[in-house]
C-alpha positions in Angstrom: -23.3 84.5 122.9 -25.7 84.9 126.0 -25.5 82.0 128.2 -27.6 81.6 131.8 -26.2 78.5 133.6 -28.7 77.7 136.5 -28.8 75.2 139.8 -32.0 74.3 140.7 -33.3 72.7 143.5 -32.8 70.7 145.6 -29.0 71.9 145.1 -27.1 72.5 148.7 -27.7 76.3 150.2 -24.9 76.8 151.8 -21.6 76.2 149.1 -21.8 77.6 145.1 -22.2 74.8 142.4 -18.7 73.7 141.7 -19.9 72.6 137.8 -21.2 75.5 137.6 -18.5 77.9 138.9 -16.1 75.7 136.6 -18.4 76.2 133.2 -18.6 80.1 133.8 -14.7 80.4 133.6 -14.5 78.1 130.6 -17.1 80.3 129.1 -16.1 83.6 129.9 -12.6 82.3 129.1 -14.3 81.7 125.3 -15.4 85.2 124.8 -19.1 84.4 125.7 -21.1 86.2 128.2 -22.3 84.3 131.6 -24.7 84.9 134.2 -25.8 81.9 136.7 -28.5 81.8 138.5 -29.3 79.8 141.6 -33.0 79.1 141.6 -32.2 76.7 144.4 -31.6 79.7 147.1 -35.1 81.6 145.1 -37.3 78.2 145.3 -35.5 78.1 149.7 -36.9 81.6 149.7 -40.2 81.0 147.6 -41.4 77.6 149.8 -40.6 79.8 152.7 -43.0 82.8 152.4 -45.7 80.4 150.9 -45.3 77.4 153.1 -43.0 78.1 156.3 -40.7 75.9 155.6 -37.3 76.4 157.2 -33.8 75.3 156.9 -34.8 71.6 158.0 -37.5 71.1 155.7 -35.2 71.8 152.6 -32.6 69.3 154.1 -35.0 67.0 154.2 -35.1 67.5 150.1 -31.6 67.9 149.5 -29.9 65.5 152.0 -32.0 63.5 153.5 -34.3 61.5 151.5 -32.5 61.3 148.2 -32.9 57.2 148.5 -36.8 57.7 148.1 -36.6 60.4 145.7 -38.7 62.8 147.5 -36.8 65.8 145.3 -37.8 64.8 141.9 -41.0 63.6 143.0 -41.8 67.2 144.4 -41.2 68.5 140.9 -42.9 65.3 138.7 -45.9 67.1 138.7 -44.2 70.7 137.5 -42.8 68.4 134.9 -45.7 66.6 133.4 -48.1 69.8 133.8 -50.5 68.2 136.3 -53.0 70.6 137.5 -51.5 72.4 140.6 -55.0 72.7 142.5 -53.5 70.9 145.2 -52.4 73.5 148.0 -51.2 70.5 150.1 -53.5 70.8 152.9 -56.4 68.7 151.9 -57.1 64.8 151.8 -54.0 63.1 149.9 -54.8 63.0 146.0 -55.4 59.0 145.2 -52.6 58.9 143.2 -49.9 59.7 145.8 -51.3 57.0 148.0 -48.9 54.0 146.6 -45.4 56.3 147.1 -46.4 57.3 150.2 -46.9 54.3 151.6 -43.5 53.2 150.2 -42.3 56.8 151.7 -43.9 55.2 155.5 -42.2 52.0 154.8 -39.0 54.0 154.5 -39.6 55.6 157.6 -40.8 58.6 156.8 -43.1 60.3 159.3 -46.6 62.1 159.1 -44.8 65.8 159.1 -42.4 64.9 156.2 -45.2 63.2 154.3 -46.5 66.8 154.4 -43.9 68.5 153.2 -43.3 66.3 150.2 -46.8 67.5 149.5 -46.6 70.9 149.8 -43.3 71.5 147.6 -45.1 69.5 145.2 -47.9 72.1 145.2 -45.4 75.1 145.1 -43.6 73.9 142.4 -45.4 74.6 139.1 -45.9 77.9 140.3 -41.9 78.3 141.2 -41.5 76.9 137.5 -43.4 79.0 135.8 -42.4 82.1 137.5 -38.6 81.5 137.2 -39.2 80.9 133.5 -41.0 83.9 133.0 -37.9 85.8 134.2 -35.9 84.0 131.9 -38.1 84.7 129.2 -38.1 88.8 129.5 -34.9 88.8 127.8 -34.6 85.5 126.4 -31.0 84.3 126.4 -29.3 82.4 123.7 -28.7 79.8 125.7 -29.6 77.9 129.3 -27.6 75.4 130.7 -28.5 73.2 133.9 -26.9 71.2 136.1 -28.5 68.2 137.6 -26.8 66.2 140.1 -28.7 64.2 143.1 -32.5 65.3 143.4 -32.4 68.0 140.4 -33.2 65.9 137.7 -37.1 67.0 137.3 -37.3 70.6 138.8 -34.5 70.9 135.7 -36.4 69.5 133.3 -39.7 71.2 134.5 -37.8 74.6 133.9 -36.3 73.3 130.6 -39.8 72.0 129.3 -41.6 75.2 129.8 -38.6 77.8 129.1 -38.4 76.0 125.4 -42.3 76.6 124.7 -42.0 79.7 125.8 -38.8 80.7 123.7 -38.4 78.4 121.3 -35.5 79.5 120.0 -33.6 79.4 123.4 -31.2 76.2 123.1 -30.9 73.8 126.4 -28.1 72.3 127.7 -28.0 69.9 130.8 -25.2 68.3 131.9 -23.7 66.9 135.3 -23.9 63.3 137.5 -27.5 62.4 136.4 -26.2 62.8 133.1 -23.1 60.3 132.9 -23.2 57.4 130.8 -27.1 55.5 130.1 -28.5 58.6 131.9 -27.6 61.4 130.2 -28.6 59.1 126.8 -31.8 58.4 128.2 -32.8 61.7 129.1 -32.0 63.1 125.8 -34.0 60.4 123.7 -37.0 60.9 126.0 -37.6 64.7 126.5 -37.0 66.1 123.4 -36.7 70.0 124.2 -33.4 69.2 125.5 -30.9 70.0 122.8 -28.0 68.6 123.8 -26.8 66.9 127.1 -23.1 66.2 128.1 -22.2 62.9 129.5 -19.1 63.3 131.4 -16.3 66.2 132.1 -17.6 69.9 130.6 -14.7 71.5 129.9 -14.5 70.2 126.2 -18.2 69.7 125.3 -19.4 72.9 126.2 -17.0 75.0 124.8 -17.4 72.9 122.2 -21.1 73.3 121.6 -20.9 77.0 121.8 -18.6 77.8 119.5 -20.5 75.1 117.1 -23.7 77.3 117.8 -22.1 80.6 116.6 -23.0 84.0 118.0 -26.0 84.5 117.1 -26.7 80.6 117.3 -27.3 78.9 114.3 -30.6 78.6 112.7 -33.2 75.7 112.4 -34.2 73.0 114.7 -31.1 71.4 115.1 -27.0 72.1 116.2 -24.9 71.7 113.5 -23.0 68.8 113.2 -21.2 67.8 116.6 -20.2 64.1 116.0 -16.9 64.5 117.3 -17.0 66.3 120.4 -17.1 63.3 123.1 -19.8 62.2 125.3 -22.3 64.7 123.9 -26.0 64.0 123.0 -27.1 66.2 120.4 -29.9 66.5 117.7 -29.4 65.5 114.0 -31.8 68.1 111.8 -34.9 65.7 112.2 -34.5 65.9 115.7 -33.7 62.5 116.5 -31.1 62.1 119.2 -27.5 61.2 118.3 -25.4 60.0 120.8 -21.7 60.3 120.8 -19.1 58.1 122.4 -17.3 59.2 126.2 -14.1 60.2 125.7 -11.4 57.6 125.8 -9.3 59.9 127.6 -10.3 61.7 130.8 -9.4 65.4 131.5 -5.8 66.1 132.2 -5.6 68.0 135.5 -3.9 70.9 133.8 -7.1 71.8 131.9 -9.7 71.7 134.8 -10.7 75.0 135.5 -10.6 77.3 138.2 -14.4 78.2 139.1 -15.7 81.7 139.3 -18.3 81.7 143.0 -19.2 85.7 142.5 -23.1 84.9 141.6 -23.6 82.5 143.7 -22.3 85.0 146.7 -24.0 87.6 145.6 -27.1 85.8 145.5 -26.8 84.2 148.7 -25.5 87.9 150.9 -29.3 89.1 149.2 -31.4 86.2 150.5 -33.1 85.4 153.4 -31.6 81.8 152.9 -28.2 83.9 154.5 -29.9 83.7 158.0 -30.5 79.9 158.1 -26.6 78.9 157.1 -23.3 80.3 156.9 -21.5 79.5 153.5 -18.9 77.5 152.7 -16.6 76.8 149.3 -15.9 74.0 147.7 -12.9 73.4 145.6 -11.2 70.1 144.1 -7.8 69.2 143.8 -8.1 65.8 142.0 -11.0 63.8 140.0 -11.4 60.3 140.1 -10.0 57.5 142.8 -6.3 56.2 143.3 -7.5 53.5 145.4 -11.0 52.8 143.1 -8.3 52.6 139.9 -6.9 49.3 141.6 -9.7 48.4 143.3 -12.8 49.5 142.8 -15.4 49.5 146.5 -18.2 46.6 145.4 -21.0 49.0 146.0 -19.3 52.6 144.9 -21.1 54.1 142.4 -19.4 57.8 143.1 -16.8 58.3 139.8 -19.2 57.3 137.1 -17.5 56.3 133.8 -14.5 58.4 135.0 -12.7 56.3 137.9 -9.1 57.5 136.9 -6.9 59.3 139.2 -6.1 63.0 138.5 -5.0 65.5 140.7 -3.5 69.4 140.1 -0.2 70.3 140.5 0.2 71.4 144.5 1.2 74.8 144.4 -1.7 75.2 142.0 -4.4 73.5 144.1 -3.2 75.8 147.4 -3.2 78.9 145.1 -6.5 78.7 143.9 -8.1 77.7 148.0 -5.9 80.6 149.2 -7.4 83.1 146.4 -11.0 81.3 146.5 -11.1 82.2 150.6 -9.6 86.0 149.9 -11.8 86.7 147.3 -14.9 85.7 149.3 -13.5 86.1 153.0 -15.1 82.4 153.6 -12.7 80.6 156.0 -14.8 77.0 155.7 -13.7 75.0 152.6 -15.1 71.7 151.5 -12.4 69.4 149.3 -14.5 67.4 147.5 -12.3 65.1 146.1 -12.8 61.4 146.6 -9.8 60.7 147.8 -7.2 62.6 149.2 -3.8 62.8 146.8 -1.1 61.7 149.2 1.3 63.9 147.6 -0.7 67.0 149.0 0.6 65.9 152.8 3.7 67.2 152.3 3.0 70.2 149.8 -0.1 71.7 150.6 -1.0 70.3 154.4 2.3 71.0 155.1 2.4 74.5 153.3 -1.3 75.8 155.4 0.2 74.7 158.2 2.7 77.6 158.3 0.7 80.0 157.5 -1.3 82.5 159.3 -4.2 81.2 158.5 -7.3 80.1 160.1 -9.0 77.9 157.1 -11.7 74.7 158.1 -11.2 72.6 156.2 -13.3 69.3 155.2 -11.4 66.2 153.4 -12.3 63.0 151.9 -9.6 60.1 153.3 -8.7 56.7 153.6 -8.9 55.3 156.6 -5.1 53.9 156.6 -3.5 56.6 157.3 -0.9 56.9 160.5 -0.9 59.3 163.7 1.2 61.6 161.8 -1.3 62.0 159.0 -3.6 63.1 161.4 -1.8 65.6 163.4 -0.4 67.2 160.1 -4.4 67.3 158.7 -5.3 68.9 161.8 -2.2 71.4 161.8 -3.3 72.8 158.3 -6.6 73.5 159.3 -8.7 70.3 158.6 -11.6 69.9 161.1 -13.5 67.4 159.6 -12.0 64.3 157.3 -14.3 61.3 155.8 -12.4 58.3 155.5 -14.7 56.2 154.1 -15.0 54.2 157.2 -18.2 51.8 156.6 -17.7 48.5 158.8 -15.6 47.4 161.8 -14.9 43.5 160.6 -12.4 42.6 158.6 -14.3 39.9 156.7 -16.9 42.2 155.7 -14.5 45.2 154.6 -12.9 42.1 152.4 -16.5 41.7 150.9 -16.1 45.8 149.7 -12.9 45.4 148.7 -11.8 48.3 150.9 -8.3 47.4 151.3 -8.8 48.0 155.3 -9.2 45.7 158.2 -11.4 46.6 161.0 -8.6 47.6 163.5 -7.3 49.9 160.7 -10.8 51.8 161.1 -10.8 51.9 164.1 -7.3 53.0 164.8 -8.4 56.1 162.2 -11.2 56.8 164.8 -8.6 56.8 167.4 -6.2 59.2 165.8 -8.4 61.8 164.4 -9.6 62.4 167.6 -6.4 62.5 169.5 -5.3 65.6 166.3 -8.7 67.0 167.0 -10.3 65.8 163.4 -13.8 65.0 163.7 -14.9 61.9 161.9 -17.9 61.6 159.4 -18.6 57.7 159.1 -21.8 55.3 158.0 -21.7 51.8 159.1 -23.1 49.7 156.4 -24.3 46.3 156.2 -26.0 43.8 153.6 -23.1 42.5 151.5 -23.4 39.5 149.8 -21.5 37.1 151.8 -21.6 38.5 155.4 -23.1 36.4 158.0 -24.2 37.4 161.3 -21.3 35.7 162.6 -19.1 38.7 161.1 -21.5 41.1 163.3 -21.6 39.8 166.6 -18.3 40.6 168.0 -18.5 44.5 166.5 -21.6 44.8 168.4 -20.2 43.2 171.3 -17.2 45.5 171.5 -19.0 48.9 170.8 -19.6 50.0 174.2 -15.5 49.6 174.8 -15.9 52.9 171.6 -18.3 54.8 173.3 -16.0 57.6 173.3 -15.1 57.7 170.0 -16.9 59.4 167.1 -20.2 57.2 166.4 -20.9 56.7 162.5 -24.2 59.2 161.4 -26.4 55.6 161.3 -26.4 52.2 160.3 -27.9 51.4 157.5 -28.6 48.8 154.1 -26.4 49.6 151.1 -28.5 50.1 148.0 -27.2 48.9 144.4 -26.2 52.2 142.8 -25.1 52.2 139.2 -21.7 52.4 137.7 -20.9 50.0 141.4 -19.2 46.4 140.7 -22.7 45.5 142.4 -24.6 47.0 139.6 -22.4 46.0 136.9 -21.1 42.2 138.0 -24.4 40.4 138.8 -21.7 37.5 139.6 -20.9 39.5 142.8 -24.4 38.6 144.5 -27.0 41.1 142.9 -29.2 39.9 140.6 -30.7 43.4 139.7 -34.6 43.3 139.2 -35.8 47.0 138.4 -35.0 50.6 139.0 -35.7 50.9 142.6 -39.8 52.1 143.4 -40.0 56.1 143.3 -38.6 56.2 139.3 -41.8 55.1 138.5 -43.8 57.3 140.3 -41.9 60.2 139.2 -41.1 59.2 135.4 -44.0 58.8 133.1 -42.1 56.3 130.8 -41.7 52.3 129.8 -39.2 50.3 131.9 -36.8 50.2 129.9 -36.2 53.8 129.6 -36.6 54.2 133.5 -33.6 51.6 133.6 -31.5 53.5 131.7 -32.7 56.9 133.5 -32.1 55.3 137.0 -29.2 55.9 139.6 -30.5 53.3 142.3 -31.8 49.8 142.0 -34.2 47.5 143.5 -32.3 43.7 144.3 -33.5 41.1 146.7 -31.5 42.1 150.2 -28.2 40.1 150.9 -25.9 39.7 153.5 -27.7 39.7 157.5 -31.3 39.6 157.8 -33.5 41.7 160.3 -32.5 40.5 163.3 -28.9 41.2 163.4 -29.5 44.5 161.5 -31.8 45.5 164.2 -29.6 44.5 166.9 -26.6 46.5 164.9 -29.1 49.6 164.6 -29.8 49.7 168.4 -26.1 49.1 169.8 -25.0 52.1 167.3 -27.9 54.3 168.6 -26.7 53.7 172.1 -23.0 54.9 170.7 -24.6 58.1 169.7 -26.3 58.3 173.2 -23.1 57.6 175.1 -20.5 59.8 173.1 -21.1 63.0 174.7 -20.2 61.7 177.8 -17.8 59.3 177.4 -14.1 59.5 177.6 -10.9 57.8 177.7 -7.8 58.9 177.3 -4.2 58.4 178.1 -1.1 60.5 178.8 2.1 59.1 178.7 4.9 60.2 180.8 7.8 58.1 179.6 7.8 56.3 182.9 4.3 55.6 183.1 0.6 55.7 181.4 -1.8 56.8 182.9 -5.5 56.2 181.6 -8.7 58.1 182.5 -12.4 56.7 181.5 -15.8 57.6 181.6 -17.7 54.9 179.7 -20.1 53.8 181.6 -20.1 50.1 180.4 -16.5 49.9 182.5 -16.4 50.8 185.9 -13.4 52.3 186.7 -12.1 55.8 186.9 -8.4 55.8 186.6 -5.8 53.5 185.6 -1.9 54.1 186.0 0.8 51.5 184.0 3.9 51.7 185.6 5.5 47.7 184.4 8.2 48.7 181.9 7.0 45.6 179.7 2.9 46.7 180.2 4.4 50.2 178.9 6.3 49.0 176.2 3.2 46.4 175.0 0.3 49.5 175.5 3.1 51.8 173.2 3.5 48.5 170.4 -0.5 48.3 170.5 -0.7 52.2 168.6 -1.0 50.3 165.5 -3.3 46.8 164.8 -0.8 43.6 165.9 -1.6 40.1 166.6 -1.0 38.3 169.9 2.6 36.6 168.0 3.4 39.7 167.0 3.6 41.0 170.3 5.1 38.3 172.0 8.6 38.8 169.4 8.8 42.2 171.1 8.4 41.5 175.0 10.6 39.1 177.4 8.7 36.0 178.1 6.5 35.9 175.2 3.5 34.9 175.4 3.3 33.9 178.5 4.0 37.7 179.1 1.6 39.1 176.3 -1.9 37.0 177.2 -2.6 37.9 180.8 -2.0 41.4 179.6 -4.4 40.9 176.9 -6.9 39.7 179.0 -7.0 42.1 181.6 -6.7 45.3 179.2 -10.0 43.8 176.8 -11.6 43.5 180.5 -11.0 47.1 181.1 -11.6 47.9 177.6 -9.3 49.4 176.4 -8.2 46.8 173.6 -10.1 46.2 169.7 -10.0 42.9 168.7 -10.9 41.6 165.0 -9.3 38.8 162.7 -6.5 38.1 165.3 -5.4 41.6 165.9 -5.5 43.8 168.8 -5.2 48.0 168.7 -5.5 49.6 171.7 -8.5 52.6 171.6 -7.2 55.5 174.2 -7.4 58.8 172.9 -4.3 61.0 173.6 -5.1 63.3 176.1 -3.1 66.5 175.1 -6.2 67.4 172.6 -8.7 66.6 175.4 -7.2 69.3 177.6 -7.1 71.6 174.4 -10.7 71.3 173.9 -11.4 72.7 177.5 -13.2 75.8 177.5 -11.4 77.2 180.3 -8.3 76.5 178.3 -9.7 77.6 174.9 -10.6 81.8 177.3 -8.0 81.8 179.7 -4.7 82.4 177.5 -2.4 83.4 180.8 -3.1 79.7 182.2 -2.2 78.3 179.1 1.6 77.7 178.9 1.1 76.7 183.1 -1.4 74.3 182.3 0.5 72.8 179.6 3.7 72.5 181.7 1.6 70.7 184.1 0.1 68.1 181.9 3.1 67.5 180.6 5.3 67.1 183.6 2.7 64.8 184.9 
């Protein structure tokens, strides 16, 4: 059998689809011949010679606006068949008028307003030319993925690839499809012929060997009833719907993916000037820590939250022969969560080698100094820990299983190994008060030199979250949130089940303290670049260093045996009692000390524990450019530092 597996827009530009790389080995592995095609690097290229846009502008799609649904909006007229007269340069139409108003309110500005109108003008015209090169030698089958902001540009293709070949059977499949979704866009656009709900590796297999080679005849498949999470079509053509699978995916069966299309593709397009690629490869599925307790507003793993992870030496084999085959050195993990069990194999294992991978992780934010330093060591230049408050109290509220200090103290370390840090710090929890709030913001400025989270923002209610799914939590969920229904043409209902993102009265802090938390970690971002603090420890001394302009003072030296000893104990989060078991004099020792160190900033304090936030300095003076280009000083500069 023929088969054409496709990633539309608004998929990333610079890393292959990993579905998609996954279902081309399971296929070819079935005797059954593959191509994929990534329309979303054509439709990069396309918007580009028509309408200038540039690497931003598609972010803007892809990344950035995926909580007003700018993506599938661009395509909702492609889908429906509006009339594509609009070249995006006249008065706004009078029907766009509501969304973008709800676009402004969402802070979207004049020059982004225009962009969402002139991909929507480009896109029939994208659609119909990509199906008519599908069409000049028709395939027996076209499968799409659909994950984020892919839903309509998918089904636009989909709708007008099956008038043109009826006979051509459609598969979609991927995260818009799990659970309600996938249902809902079966039973509502019926030249879909089947959609999988859940892992591939057994329903598409599955439905191509049912098909036959040539594909069976007549309207509908044959009958599929027991292959797991799969929507299908009895011979009337009504949908039928099968149960998920009880069982998720042992490790041992998920696949390998095979990246050569999307490579090809992207060394041949003018999209290879705007980004430099990546790959991305996972070593588990699901979440260790979501299994035993799942984050109140995750929404990430779906109806498939257990924890699965490959065998170590496989996982390393497969990113060592990924990065060899397509000389790409940057490799995303995109894992969930990090399997601890990989710290000793595979960390361990890159760090050895002569190797220069970069690699990007997904963590949790407990981990300890060596953790860090061994991440860094194999390569890792970029972890996210799932860092998304500083208080205590309102991590509780998330179930994170972290305290404040914890977070912080992750900050701390990854910097000291050289790990940059990709946080958001979140707010509106049911339950939070502004009294939770105003002792973060009031200790900010003492983090100035740490990594600042991307923004500060309101969670949204995502499906398949404890939010969405436990109304006793604090959300009583009204509707689907605003831009479903001015991208879907269909009854509530059905946009409920279609929908990723709901609309619920706000909880937690109102405007004023969210205003005051927005500003305090926009100044963060302002100050990081040049603010510093860092410490170096001798043995017989400390000695400290800041910039931060919040605390004046340039240099500070801690000679006292027992100061030493307290800064040392103050690595990791302890309370005031804990710290006065470990000192002569107790307390009476421990709170002057206290005192004067949260004066000079240099302490954390949340739910009576203190962490002190200096940054070891050995990476500081790594990160030097006249360190990094002048090897000869290198082992004297080091000697130096170290000898104090």
């Amino acid at each position: 059998m023929r088969v054409i597996l496709v990633h539309m827009p608004w998929g990333a530009l610079d890393v292959p689809s990993l579905a998609l790389g996954i279902l081309h080995t399971v296929a070819a592995e079935h005797g059954h011949d593959v191509d994929v095609r990534y329309a979303n690097l054509e439709f990069a290229e396309w918007t580009a010679e028509r309408a200038g846009f540039d690497l931003d502008a598609y972010t803007y799609f892809s990344e950035k606006s995926y909580f007003q649904g700018v993506g599938d909006w661009a395509f909702a007229g492609a889908l429906y068949g509006d009339d594509p007269s609009d070249d995006g340069k006249g008065p706004d139409p009078v029907g766009f008028a509501d969304y973008f108003r709800f676009l402004a309110a969402n802070g979207a500005r004049e020059r982004e307003r225009g962009l969402a109108r002139a991909a929507r003008a480009l896109a029939p015209g994208f659609v119909r030319h990509l199906v008519d090169e599908l069409s000049e030698d028709p395939p027996d089958l076209v499968g799409f993925t659909t994950t984020f902001q892919q839903n309509t540009a998918s089904l636009a293709a989909a709708r007008l690839l099956k008038e043109a070949c009826p006979r051509i059977r459609i598969v979609f499949g991927g995260a818009n499809c799990d659970g309600p979704q996938g249902a809902a866009l079966h039973r509502n656009f019926p030249f879909l012929d089947f959609v999988v709900r859940g892992e591939g590796e057994r329903a598409f297999p599955a439905v191509l060997g049912a098909l036959g080679d040539p594909p069976a005849a007549g309207h509908g498949a044959p009958d599929l009833s027991d292959v797991p999470g799969l929507c299908w079509r009895e011979s009337s053509g009504a949908s039928a719907v099968n149960a998920i699978a009880a069982r998720p995916l042992p490790p041992a069966a998920i696949r390998s993916p095979d990246y050569d299309a999307f490579y090809e593709t992207f060394d041949a397009s003018a999209v290879a000037d705007w980004v430099e690629p990546k790959l991305v490869v996972e070593g588990s599925r699901g979440c260790w820590w979501g299994e035993k307790h799942h984050c109140a507003f995750c929404g990430l793993n779906g109806t498939s939250m257990a924890f699965r992870s490959k065998e170590p030496e496989v996982f390393l084999a497969e990113v060592l022969r990924l990065s060899e085959r397509h000389r790409i050195l940057d490799v995303q993990v995109v894992d969930n969560i990090l399997d601890m069990r990989y710290f000793d194999t595979v960390l361990r294992t890159l760090a050895g080698l002569p190797v220069d991978l970069r690699l990007h992780f997904e963590v949790k934010a407990n981990l300890r100094r060596e953790h860090f330093r061994l991440l860094a060591e194999s390569g890792a230049v970029q972890v996210q820990p799932g860092i998304e408050s500083l208080s205590t109290r309102v991590l509780r509220l998330m179930d994170k299983g972290v305290t404040g200090c914890q977070n912080v103290r992750a900050l701390r370390d990854a910097q000291s190994a050289g790990v940059t840090v990709a946080w958001n710090h979140l707010y509106g929890f049911p339950g939070e008060t502004a009294e939770d709030y105003e002792p973060v913001i009031r200790q900010l400025p003492l983090l100035h030199h740490l990594e600042p989270p991307t923004s500060a923002g309101r969670i949204v209610v995502e499906r398949f979250s404890p939010y969405h799914d436990r109304p006793e939590l604090g959300f009583d969920i009204t509707r689907p949130a605003f831009q479903y229904g001015e991208t879907y043409r269909l009854p509530p209902g059905e946009l409920a089940d279609l929908a990723y993102v709901f609309t619920a009265a706000p909880r937690g802090i109102g405007p004023d303290p969210a205003d005051a938390l927005g500003k305090a970690v926009e100044r963060w971002r302002e100050e990081y670049p040049t603010s510093r603090l860092t410490f170096h420890d001798t043995g017989d001394r400390i000695l400290l260093v800041n910039t931060r302009k919040d605390y004046r003072w340039d240099a500070v030296e801690i000679s006292d045996p027992v100061e030493s000893a307290l800064f040392r104990l103050l690595h990791r989060p302890r309370s005031a009692a804990a710290l006065a078991r470990e000192v002569p004099g107790g307390s009476r020792t421990v709170a002057p000390v206290i005192d004067r160190w949260t004066d000079q900033g240099l302490l954390f304090h949340d739910d009576g524990s203190w962490v002190q936030v200096a940054v070891e300095s050995d990476n500081q003076m790594l990160m030097r450019v006249e360190h990094r280009h002048d090897f000869a000083r290198q082992g004297e500069a080091h000697h130096a530092l170290v000898s104090g």
